[in-house]
C-alpha positions as CSV (number, residue, x, y, z in Angstrom):
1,X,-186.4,-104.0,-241.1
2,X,-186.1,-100.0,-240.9
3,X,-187.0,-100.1,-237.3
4,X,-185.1,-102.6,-236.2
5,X,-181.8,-101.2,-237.9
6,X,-183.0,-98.2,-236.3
7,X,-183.2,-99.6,-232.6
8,X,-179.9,-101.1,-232.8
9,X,-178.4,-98.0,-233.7
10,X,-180.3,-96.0,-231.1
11,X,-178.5,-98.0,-228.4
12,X,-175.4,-97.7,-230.1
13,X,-176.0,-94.0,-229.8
14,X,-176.7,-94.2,-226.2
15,X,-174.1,-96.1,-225.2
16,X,-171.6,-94.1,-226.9
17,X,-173.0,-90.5,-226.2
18,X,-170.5,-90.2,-223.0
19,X,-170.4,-86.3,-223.0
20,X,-172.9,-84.1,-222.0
21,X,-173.4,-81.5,-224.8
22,X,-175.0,-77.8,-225.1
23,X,-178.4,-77.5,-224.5
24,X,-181.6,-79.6,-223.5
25,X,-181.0,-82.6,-225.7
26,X,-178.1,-85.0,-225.3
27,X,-176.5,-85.3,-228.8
28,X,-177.9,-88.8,-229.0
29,X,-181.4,-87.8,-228.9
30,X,-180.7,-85.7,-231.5
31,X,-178.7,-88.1,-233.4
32,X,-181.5,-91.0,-232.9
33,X,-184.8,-88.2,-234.5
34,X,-182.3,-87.8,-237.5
35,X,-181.8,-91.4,-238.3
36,X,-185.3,-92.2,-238.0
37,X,-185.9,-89.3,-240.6
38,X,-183.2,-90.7,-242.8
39,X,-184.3,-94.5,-242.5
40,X,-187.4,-93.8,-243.8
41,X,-186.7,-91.3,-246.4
42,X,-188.6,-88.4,-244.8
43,X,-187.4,-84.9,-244.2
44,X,-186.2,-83.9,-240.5
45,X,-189.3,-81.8,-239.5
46,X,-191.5,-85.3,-240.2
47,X,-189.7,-86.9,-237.5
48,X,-190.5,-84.0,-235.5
49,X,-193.9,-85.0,-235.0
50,X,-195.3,-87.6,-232.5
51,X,-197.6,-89.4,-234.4
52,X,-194.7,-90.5,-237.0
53,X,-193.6,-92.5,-234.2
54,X,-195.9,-95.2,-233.5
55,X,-195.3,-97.2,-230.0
56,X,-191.5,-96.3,-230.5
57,X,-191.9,-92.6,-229.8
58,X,-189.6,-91.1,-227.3
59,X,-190.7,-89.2,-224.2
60,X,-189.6,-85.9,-225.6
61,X,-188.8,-84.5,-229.0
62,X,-186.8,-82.1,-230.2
63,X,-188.6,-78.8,-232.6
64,X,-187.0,-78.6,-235.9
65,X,-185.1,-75.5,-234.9
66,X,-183.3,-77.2,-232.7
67,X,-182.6,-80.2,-235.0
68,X,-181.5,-77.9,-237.8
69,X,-178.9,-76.4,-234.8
70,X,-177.4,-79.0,-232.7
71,X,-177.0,-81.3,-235.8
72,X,-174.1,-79.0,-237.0
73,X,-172.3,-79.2,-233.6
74,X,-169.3,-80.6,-233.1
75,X,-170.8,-83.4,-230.7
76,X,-173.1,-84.5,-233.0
77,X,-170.5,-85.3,-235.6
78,X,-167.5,-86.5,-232.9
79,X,-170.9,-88.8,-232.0
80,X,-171.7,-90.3,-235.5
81,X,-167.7,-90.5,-236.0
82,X,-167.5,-92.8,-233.0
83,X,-170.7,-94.7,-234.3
84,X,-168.9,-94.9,-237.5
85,X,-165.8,-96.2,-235.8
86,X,-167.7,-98.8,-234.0
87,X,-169.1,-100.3,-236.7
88,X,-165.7,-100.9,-238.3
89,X,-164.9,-97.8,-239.7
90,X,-161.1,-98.1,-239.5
91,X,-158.7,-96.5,-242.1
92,X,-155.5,-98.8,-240.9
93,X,-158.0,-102.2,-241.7
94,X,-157.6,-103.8,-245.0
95,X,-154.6,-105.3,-246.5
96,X,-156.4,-104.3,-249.8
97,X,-158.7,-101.5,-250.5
98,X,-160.6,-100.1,-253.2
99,X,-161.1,-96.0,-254.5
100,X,-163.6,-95.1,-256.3
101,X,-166.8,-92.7,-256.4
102,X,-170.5,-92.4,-256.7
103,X,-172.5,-89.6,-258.4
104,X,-175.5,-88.3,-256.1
105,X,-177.4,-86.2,-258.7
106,X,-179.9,-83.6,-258.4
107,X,-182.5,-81.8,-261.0
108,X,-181.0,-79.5,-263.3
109,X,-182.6,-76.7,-262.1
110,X,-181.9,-77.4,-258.9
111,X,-181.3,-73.8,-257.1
112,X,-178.4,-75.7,-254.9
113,X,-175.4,-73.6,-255.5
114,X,-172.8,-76.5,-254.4
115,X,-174.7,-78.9,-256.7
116,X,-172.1,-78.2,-260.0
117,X,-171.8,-80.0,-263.1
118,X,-169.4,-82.6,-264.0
119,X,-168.8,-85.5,-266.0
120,X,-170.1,-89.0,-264.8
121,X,-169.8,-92.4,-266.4
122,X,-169.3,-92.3,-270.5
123,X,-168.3,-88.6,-270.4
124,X,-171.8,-87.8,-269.6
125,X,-172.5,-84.6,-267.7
126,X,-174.7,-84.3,-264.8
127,X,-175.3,-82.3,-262.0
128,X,-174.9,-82.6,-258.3
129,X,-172.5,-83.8,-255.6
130,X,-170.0,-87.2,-255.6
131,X,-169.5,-89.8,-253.1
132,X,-165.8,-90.5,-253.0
133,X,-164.6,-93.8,-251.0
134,X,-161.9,-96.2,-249.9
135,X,-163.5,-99.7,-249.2
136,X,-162.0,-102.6,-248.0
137,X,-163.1,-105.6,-246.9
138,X,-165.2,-103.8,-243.7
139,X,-169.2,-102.8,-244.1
140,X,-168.7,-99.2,-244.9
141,X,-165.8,-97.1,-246.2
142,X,-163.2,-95.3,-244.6
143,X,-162.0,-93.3,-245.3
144,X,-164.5,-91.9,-247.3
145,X,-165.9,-87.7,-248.7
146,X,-168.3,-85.5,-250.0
147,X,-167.1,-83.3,-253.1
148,X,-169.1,-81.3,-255.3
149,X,-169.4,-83.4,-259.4
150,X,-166.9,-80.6,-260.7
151,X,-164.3,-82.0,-258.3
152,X,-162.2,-84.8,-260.2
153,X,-161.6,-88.2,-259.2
154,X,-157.9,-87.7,-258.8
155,X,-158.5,-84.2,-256.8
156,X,-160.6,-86.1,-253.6
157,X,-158.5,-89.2,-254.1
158,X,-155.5,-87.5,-253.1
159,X,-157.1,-86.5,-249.6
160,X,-158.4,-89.7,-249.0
161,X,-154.8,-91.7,-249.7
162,X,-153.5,-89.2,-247.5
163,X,-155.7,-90.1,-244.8
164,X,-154.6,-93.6,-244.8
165,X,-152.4,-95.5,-242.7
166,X,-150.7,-99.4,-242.3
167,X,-149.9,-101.5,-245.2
168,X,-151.2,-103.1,-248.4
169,X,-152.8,-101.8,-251.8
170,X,-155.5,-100.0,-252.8
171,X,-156.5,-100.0,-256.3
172,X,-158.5,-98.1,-258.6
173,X,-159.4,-97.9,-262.4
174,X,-157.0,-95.4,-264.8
175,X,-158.8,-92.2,-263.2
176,X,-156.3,-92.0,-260.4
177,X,-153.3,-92.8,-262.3
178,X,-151.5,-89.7,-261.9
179,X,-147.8,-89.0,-260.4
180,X,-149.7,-86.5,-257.6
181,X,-151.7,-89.6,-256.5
182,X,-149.2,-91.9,-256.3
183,X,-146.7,-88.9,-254.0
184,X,-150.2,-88.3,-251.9
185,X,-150.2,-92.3,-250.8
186,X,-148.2,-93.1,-247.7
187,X,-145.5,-95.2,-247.2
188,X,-146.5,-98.8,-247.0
189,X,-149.6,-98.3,-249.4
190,X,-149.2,-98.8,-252.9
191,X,-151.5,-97.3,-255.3
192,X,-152.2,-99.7,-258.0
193,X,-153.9,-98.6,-261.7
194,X,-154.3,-99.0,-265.1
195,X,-152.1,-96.3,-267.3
196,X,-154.4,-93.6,-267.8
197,X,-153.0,-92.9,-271.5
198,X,-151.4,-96.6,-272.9
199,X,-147.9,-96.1,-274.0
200,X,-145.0,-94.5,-273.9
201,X,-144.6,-92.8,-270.4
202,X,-142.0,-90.0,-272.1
203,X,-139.0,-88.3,-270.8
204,X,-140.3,-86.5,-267.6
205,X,-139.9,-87.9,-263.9
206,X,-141.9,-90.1,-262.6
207,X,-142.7,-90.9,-258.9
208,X,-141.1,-94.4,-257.7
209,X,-144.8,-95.6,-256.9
210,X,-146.6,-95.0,-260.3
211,X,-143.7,-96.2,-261.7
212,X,-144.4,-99.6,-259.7
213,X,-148.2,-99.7,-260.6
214,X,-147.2,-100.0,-263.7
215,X,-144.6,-102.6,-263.7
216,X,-147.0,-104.9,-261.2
217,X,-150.1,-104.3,-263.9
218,X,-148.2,-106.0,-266.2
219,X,-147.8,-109.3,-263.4
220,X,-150.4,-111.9,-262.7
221,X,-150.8,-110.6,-259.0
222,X,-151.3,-107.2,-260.8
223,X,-153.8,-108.4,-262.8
224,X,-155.9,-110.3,-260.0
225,X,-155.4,-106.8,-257.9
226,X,-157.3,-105.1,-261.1
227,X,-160.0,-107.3,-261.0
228,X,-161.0,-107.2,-257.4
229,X,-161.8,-103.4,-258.0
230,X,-164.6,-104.8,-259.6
231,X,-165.7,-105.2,-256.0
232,X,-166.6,-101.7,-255.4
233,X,-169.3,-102.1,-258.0
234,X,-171.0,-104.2,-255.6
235,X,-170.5,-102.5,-252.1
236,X,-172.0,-99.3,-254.4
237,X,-175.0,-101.6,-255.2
238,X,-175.7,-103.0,-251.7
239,X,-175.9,-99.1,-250.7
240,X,-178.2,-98.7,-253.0
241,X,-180.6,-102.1,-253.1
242,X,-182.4,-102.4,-250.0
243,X,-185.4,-100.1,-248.3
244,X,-183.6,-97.7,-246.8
245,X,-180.5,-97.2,-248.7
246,X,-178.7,-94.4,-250.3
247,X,-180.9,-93.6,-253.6
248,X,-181.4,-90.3,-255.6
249,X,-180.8,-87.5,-253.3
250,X,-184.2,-85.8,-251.8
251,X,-185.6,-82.5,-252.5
252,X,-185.0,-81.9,-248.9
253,X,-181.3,-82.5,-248.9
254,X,-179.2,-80.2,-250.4
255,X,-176.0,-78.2,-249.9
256,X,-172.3,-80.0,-248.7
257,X,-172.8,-80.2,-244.7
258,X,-177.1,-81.5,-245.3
259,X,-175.7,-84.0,-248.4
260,X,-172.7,-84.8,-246.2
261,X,-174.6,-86.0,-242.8
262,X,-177.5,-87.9,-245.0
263,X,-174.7,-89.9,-246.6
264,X,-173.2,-90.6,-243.4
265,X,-176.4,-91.6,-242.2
266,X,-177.3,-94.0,-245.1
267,X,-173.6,-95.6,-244.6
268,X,-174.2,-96.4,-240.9
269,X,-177.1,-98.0,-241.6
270,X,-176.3,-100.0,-244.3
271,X,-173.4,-100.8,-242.5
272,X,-175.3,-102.3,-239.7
273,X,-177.5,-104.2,-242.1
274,X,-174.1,-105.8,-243.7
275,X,-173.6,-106.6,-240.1
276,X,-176.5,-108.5,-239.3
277,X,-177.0,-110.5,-242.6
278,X,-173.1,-111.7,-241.8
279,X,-173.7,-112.6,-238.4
280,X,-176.7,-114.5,-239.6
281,X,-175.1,-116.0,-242.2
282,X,-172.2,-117.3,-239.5
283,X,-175.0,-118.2,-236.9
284,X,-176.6,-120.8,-239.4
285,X,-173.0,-122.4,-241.3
């Protein structure tokens, strides 16, 4: 299944890589030795190496210098955003959405200085980085982030409701109940949550749109928008349940901008997967 994900994305890469980039290697060549790295869990420099190919290895390949370069260029990431888009990466889709995030630990004696510590699920404390998300009904995220655990829920959620557009709801669990949340959302998207503390609200101002989360929470439709949050349970499960999917973080991977491009990588591909088991499903109904 890994090689096949891989060869769809390849010519996804191919056909989108319109631009001619700095140096030798088109950033789709570059693009398609990562990927094949990533889908099957191995470090960069392994995909370096011919005989890790089989009877799909290409003409030429790149040295790791060169990977370790041209992945941080800008044409590499405008590339994987427009392979990202293309798979339905769209931050306007989705009458209703979902926030939430994922812990991507490391070892505690890591030697990672952006790995921090923070709390995870339970008030447990745990070191690493955090996968935060908006999800809708599409196969991957968007918009979506890379923090480091110390950053709070309610810090990255306010960048990612500010990077929405259109209409509709997005709800989350009592985390991101908070008046800066609710003032980072745009207008047309409601923020819908749990009160964080149950009770009396007191005497301070309020903005208009917690003040409506918490008058549709106590509403039938409020309560069926609680429950589909539950859905982001699931999307964070098929990440993590198949072959290549996004489990514990590797030795090889650390710092933001290394953690940051393996995660995209792992969304894409599980996106595509989604993909193909839905069209599947469709073909045979």
């Amino acid at each position: 299944m890994e090689r096949e994900l891989w060869r769809q994305l390849y010519g996804m890469l191919v056909r989108l890589d319109t631009h001619w980039g700095p140096g030798f290697y088109r950033a789709a060549e570059i693009v398609a030795v990562f990927l094949w790295a990533v889908v099957h869990d191995r470090p960069t420099s392994w995909a370096c190496q011919r005989r890790h190919w089989g009877d799909l290895a290409p003409p030429r390949l790149p040295a790791q210098s060169t990977m370790s370069r041209r992945l941080r260029t800008p044409a590499v990431r405008r590339l994987l955003a427009a392979v990202e888009a293309a798979l339905g990466g769209d931050p306007t889709q989705g009458w209703l959405q979902r926030i939430d995030s994922k812990p991507l630990t490391v070892g505690v004696h890591s030697k990672d200085r952006q790995a921090t510590w923070g709390h995870v699920a339970q008030r447990r404390l745990a070191r690493g980085y955090k996968l935060h998300v908006v999800w809708g009904g599409g196969p991957l995220p968007c918009p979506w982030r890379i923090e480091s655990m110390n950053v709070g829920d309610a810090t990255a959620g306010g960048a990612l409701l500010g990077a929405l557009s259109g209409e509709g709801y997005v709800v989350g669990d009592k985390q991101y109940d908070s008046n800066r949340l609710h003032a980072a959302a745009p207008p047309g998207r409601q923020l819908v949550t749990p009160q964080r503390r149950p009770g009396a609200l007191g005497h301070r101002r309020h903005h208009p749109g917690r003040l409506r989360s918490l008058e549709l929470v106590t509403r039938r439709f409020g309560q069926a928008l609680l429950q589909y949050r539950d859905q982001i349970e699931r999307d964070f499960s098929q990440l993590t349940c198949f072959g290549a999917g996004l489990g514990p973080l590797p030795s090889w991977v650390r710092g933001l901008p290394r953690v940051t491009l393996w995660v995209q990588a792992k969304l894409l591909i599980n996106a595509l997967r989604i993909l193909n088991a839905r069209s599947t499903a469709t073909a045979s109904a």
